[in-house]
DSSP file (Angstrom, degrees, kcal/mol; ACC not computed):
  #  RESIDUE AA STRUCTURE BP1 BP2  ACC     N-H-->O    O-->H-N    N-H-->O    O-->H-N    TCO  KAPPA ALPHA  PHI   PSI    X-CA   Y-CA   Z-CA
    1    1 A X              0   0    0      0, 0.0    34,-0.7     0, 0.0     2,-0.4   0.000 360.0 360.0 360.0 134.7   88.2 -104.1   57.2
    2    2 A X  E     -a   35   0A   0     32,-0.2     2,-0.4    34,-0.1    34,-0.2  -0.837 360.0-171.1 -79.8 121.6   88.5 -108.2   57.1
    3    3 A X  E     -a   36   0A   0     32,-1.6    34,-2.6    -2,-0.4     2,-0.5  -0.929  15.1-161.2-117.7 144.8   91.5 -109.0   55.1
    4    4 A X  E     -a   37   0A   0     -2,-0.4     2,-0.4    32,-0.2    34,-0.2  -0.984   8.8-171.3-106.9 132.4   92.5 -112.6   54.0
    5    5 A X  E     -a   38   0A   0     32,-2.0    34,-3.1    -2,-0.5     2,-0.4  -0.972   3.9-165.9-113.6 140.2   96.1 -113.0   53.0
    6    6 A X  E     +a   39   0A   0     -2,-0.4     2,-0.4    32,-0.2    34,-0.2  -0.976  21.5 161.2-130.0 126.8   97.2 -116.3   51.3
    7    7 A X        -     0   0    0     32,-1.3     3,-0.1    -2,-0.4    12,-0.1  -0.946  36.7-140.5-161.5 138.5  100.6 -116.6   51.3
    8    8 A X  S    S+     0   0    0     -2,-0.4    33,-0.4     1,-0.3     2,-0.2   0.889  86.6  12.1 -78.0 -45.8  103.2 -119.8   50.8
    9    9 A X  S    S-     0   0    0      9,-0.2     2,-0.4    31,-0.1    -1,-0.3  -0.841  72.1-178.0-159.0 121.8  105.6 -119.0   53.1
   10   10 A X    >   -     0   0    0     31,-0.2     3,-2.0    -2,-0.2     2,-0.6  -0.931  27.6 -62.5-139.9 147.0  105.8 -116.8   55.5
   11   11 A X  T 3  S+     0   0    0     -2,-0.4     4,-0.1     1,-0.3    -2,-0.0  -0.221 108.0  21.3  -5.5  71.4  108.1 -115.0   58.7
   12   12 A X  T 3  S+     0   0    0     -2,-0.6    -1,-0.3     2,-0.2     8,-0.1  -0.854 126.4  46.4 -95.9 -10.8  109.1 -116.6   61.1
   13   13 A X  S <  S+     0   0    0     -3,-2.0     2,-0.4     6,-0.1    -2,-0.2   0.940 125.8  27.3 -75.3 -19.9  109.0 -120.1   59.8
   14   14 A X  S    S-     0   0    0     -4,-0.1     2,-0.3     2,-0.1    -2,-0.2  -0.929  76.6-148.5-122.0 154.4  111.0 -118.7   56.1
   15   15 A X        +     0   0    0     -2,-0.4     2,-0.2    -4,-0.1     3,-0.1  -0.771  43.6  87.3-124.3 168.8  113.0 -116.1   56.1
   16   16 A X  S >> S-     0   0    0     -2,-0.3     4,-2.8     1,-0.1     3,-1.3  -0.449  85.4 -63.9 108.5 156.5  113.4 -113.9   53.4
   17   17 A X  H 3> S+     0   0    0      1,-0.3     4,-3.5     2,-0.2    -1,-0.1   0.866 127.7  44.5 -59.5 -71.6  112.1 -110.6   51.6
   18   18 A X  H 34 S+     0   0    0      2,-0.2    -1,-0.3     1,-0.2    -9,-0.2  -0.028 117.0  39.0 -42.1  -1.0  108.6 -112.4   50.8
   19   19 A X  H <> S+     0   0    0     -3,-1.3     4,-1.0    -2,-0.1    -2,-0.2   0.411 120.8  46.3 -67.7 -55.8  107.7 -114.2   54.1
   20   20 A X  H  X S+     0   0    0     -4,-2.8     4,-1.9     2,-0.2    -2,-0.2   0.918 107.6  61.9 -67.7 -47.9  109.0 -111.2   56.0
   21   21 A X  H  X S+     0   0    0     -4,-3.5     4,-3.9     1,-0.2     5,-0.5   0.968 109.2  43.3  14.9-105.9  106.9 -109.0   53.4
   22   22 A X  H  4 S+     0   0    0      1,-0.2     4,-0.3     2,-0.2    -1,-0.2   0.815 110.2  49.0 -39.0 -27.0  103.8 -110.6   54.6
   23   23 A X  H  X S+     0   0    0     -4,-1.0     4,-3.1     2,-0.2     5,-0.3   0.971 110.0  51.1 -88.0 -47.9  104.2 -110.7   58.1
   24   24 A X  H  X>S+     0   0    0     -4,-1.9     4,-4.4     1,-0.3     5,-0.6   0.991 114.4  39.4 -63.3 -59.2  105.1 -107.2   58.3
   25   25 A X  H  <5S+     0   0    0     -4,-3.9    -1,-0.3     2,-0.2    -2,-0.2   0.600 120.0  59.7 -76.6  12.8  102.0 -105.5   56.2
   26   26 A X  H  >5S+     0   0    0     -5,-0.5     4,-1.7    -4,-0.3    -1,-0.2   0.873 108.6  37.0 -43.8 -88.3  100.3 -108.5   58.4
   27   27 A X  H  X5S+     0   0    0     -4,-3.1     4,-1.4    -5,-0.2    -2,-0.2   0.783 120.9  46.8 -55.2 -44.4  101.2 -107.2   61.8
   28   28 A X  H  <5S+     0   0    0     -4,-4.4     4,-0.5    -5,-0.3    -1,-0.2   0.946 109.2  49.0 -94.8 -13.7  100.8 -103.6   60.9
   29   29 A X  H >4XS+     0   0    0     -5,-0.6     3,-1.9     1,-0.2     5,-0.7   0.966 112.4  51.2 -48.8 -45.7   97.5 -103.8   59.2
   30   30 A X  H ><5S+     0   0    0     -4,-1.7     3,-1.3     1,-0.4    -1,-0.2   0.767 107.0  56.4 -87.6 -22.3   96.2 -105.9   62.3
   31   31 A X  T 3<5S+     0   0    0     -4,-1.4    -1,-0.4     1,-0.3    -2,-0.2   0.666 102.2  56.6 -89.3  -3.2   97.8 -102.8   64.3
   32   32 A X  T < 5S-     0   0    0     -3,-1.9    -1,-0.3    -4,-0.5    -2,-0.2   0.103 133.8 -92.6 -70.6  -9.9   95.3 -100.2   62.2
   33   33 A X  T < 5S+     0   0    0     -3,-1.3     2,-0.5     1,-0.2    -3,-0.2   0.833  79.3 145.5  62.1  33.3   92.9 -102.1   63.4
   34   34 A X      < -     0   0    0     -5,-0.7    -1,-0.2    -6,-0.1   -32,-0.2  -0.887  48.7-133.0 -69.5 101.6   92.2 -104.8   60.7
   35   35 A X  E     +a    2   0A   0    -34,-0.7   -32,-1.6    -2,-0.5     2,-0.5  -0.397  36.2 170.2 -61.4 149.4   91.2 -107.9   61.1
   36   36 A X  E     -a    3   0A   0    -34,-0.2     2,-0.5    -2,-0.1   -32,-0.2  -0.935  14.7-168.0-161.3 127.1   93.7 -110.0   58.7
   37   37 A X  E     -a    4   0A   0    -34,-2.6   -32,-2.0    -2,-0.5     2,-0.5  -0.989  11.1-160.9-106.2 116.2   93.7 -113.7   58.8
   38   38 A X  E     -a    5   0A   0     -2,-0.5     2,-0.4   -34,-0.2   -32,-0.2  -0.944   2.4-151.3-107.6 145.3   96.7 -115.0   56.9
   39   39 A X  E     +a    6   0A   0    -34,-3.1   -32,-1.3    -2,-0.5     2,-0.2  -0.905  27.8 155.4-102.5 131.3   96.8 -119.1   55.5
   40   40 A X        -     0   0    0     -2,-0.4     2,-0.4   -34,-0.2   -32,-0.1  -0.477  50.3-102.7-124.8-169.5  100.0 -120.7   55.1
   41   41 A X        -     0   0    0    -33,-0.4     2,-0.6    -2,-0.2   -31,-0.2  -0.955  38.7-132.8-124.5 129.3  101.8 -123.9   55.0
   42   42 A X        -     0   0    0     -2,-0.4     3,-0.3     1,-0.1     7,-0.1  -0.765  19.7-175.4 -77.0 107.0  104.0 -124.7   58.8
   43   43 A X  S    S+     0   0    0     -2,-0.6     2,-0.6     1,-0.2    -1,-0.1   0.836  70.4  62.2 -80.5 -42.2  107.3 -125.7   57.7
   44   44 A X    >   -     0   0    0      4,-0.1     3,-1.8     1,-0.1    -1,-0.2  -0.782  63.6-161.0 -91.9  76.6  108.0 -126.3   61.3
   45   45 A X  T 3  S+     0   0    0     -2,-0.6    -1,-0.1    -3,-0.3     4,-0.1   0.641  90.8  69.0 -33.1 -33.0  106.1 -128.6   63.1
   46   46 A X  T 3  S+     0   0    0      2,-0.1    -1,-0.3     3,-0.0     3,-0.1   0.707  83.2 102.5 -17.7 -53.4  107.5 -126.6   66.6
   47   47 A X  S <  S-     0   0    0     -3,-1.8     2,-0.3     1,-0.2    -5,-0.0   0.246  85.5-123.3 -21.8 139.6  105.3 -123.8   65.5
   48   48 A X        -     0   0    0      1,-0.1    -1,-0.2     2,-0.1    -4,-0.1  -0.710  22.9-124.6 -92.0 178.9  102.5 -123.4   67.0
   49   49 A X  S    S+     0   0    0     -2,-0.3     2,-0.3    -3,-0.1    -1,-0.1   0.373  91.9  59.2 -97.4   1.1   99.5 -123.6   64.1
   50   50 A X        -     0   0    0      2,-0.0     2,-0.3    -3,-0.0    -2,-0.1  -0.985  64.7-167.0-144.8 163.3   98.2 -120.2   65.2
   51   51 A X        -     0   0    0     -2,-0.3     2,-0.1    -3,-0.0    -2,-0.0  -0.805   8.9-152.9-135.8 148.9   99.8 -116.2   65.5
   52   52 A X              0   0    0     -2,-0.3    -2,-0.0     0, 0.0   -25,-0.0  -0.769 360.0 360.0 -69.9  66.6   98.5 -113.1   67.1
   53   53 A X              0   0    0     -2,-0.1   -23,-0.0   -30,-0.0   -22,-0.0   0.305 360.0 360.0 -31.5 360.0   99.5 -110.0   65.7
């Protein structure tokens, strides 16, 4: 399944119940075998601008 997630802020660059949220059912969909793209805003310019789960 292709999932999009759209998402304000999310783990690692905010912390908190809702970034961390995301990241986790992120990472373990993508570990089911999902593709899952999520789009955010980079809070950290450090960051890189793209994730692997």
């Amino acid at each position: 399944m292709r999932i999009l997630r759209v998402a304000q802020k999310i783990y690692p660059d905010a912390k908190g119940g809702g970034p961390y949220h995301v990241h986790a059912m992120s990472r373990d969909q993508a570990a089911m075998g999902h593709d899952v793209t999520v789009v955010t805003v980079r809070m950290d310019p450090n960051l890189s601008g793209r994730a692997a789960f």
